[in-house]
C-alpha positions as CSV (number, residue, x, y, z in Angstrom):
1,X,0.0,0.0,0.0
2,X,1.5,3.4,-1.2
3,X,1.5,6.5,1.6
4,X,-1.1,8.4,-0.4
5,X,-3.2,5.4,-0.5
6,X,-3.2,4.9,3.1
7,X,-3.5,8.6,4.1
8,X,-6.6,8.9,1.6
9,X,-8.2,5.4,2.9
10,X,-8.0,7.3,6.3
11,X,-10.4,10.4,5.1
12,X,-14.0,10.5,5.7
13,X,-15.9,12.0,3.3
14,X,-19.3,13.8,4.1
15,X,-22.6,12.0,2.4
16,X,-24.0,14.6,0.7
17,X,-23.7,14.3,-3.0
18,X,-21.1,11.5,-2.5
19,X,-21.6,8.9,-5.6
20,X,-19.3,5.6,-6.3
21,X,-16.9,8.2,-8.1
22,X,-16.5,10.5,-5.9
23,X,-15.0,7.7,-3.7
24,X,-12.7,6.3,-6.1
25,X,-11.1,9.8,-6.8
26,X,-10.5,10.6,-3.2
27,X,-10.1,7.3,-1.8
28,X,-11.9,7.9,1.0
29,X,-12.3,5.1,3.6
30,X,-15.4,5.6,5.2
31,X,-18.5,8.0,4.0
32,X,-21.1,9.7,6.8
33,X,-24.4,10.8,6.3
34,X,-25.4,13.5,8.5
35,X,-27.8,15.9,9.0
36,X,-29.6,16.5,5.6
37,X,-27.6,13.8,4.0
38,X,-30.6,12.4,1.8
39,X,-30.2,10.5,-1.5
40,X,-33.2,12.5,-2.7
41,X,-36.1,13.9,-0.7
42,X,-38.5,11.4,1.1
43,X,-35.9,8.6,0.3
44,X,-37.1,5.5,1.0
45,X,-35.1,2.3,2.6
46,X,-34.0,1.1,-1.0
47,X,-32.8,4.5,-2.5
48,X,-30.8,4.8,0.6
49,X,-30.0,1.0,-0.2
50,X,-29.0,1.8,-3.6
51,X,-27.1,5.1,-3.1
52,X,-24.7,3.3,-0.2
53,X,-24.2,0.4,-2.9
54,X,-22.9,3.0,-5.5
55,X,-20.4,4.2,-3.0
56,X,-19.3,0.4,-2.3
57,X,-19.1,-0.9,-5.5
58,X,-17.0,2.3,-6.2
59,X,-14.8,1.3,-3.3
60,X,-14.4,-2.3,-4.0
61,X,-13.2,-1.4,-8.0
62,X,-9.8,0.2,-6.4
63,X,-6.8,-1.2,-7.2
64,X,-7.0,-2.9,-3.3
65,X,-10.2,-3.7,-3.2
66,X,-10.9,-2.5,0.4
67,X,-14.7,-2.1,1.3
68,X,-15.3,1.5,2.6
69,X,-17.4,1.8,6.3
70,X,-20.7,3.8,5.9
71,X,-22.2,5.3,8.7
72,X,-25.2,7.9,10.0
73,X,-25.8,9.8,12.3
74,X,-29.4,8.5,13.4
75,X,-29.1,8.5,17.2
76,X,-32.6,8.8,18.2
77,X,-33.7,6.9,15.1
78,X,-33.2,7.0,11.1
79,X,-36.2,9.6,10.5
80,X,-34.3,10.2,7.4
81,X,-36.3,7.1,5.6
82,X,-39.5,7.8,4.7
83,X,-41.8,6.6,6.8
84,X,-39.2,5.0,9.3
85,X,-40.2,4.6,12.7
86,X,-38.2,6.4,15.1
87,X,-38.3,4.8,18.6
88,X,-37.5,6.8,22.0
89,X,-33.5,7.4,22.6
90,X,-33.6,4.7,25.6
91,X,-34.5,1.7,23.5
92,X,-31.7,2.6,21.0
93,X,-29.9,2.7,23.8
94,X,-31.3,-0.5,25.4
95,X,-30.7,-2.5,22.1
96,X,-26.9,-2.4,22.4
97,X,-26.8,-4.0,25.5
């Protein structure tokens, strides 16, 4: 693994507007969705599906191969998907246990 390679597999990249390319060309290791971070507006759980696949498949076609980690910031529940239930912060919270 070249320096640049591991530097850039070390970035984060912010998920709005990110596509497959846009992962390749920076290299970035791991891609967060955060507030506002939508694939389009009332997304549903396969268009978020879908977009997160683009970024992989974009990851995986690097020389390396390595899979990129996706994450989002949904603490107290993803009410970014459409007609997602959101559930009270403590059963998040007791689900991890």
């Amino acid at each position: 693994m070249f320096y640049f390679t591991l530097n850039s597999s070390l970035q984060m990249v912010k998920g709005f507007s990110v596509c497959g390319v846009t992962v390749v060309w920076y290299g970035a290791g791991s891609v967060l969705s955060g507030g506002g971070s939508v694939p389009a507006p009332q997304a549903s759980a396969g268009d978020w599906a879908s977009m997160v696949n683009e970024m992989q498949k974009g990851s995986l076609s690097t020389r390396l191969g390595i899979p990129m980690i996706y994450g989002i910031d949904a603490v107290h529940g993803n009410n970014n998907a459409y007609r997602a239930t959101i559930f009270p912060h403590n059963i998040g919270l007791g689900a991890t246990r």
